[in-house]
N, C-alpha and C positions, 0 to 999 in steps of 0.2 A: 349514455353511460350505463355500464352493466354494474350493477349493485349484486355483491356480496351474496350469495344465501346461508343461511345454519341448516344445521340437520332437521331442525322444527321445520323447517317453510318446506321441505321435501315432501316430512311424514305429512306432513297436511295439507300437500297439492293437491289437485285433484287431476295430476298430472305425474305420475312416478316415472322418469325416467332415468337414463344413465346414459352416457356416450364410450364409443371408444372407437379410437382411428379413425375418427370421422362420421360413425353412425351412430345416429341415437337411436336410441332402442325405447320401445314402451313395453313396460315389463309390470305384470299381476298376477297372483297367482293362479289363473288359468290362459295366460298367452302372454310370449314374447312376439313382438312385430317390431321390425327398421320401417321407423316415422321419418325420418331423417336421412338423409347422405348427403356430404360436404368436406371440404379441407378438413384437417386436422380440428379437431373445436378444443379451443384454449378457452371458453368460460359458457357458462350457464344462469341462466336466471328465469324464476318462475314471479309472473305479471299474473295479477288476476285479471288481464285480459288476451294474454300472450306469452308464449315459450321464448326468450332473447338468448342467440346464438354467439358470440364470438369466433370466428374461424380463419385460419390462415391455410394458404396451399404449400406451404412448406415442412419437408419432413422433420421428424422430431428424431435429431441426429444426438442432441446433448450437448452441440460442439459451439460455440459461438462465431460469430464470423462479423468484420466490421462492415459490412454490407449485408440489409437482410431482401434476399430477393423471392418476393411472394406478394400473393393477394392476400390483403387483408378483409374482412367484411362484417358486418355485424346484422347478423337476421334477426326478424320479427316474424314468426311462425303463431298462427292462430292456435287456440286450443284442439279445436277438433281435424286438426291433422292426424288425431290416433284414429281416427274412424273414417282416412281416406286409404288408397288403394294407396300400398308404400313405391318409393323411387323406384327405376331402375338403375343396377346397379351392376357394375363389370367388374369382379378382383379379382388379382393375382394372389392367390393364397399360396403359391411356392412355387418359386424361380431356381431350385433343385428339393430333387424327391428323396425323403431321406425315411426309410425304412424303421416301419413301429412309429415315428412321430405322428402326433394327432393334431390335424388340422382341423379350425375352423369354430364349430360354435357358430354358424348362420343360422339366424331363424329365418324360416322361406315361410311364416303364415303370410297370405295376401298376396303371393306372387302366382300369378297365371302359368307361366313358364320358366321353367327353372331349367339348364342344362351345366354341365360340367364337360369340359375342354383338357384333357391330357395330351401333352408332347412328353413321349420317350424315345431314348436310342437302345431299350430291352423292350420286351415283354415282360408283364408284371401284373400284380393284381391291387387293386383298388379296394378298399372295404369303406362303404358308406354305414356311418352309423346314422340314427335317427334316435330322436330323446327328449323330452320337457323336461321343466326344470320341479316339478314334483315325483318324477318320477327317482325310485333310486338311483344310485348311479351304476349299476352293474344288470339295468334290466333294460340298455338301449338295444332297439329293434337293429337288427347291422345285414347287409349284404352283401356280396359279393363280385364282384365285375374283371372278367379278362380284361387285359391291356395288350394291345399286339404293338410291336414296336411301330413308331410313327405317330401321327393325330388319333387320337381317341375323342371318342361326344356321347356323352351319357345324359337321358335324358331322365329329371330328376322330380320331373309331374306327380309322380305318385310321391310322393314325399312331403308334407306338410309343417311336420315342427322342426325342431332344433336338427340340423345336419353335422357331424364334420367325417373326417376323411383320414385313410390311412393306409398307406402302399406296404410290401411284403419287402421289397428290395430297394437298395439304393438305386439311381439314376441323378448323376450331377449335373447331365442337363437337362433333363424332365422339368417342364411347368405342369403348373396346375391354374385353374382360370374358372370361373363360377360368373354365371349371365344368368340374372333374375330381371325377370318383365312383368 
C-alpha cells in the first residue's frame, strides 16, 4: 500500500523528485535527469529505503468509462537510481506541427544518443532550444534546422540540458518523435 506523503517528507528526501506523463524526473539545482519512465504514475511515495511508484498504462482522458482497460502496477525503485544511466525512451511530442508552439522541456543529461524524427508534407524549419532551469528564461541557447518535406532525423548529441522545439509553419500532418538512448 502506497501511504500518503506531506510537502515535509519531499523537502527532506534525500530524493527530490516530481513525475509528469509518466517520467519522473530527479531535479537540484544544478541537474535535471528522467530517473524514470512508465505508464501514467497516479501516486508517489518516498521510503527511506525505496522510491514507490503507482502506474497505470492508460491515458488521462478525464472521461470515466465502466470498464477500465489497462495495466495497473506498483514499483519499488531503489534510491540510487538517480545515479544510474536514465531509460530509454521513444515520444511523440506532436502528432501535428503547429507553428510558434513550444514543445517539450526533455532534459537529455545522461543520454548517449539523442536524435529527433520529423515527418512533414512542407518544408519548414525547426528551432531547438537548449536551457537549465537556473538559467533566465530569455538566455536559452536555440538553433536552427531546415526541414525539407518528407522524414527529417536530427541528431541532438551535442545537446546536454533541457531541449524543447519549435517550427515556423503549421503542417497538420507533420509528427515530431524524440529517441534518447
Amino acid at each position: 500500500m502506497l501511504v500518503p506523503i506531506t510537502k515535509s517528507d519531499i523537502e527532506n528526501s534525500p530524493v527530490p523528485a516530481t513525475s509528469a506523463s509518466g517520467i519522473l524526473l530527479f531535479m537540484d539545482e544544478s541537474c535535471v535527469k528522467i530517473i524514470h519512465a512508465s505508464g501514467r504514475i497516479t501516486g508517489l511515495a518516498v521510503t527511506p529505503d525505496s522510491i514507490q511508484l503507482a502506474t497505470v498504462t492508460s491515458e488521462n482522458t478525464h472521461t470515466s468509462t465502466r470498464i477500465d482497460y489497462c495495466f495497473k502496477q506498483l514499483l519499488k525503485l531503489p534510491h540510487d537510481i538517480i545515479n544510474k544511466h536514465p531509460p530509454p525512451l521513444s515520444l511523440i511530442l506532436a502528432k501535428r506541427l503547429t507553428a510558434g508552439e513550444q514543445l517539450g522541456g526533455i532534459p537529455l543529461n545522461g543520454y548517449h544518443k539523442k536524435r529527433v524524427v520529423t515527418t512533414s508534407n512542407n518544408d519548414n524549419i525547426l528551432m531547438v532550444r537548449e536551457y537549465d532551469t537556473s538559467a533566465p528564461e530569455n538566455s536559452a541557447d536555440e538553433e536552427k534546422y531546415t526541414l525539407k518535406k518528407g522524414r527529417n532525423e536530427i541528431d541532438l548529441d551535442g545537446f546536454g540540458r533541457i531541449v524543447s522545439f519549435k517550427f515556423e509553419k503549421n503542417d497538420q500532418a507533420g509528427h515530431l518523435y524524440l529517441y534518447l538512448t
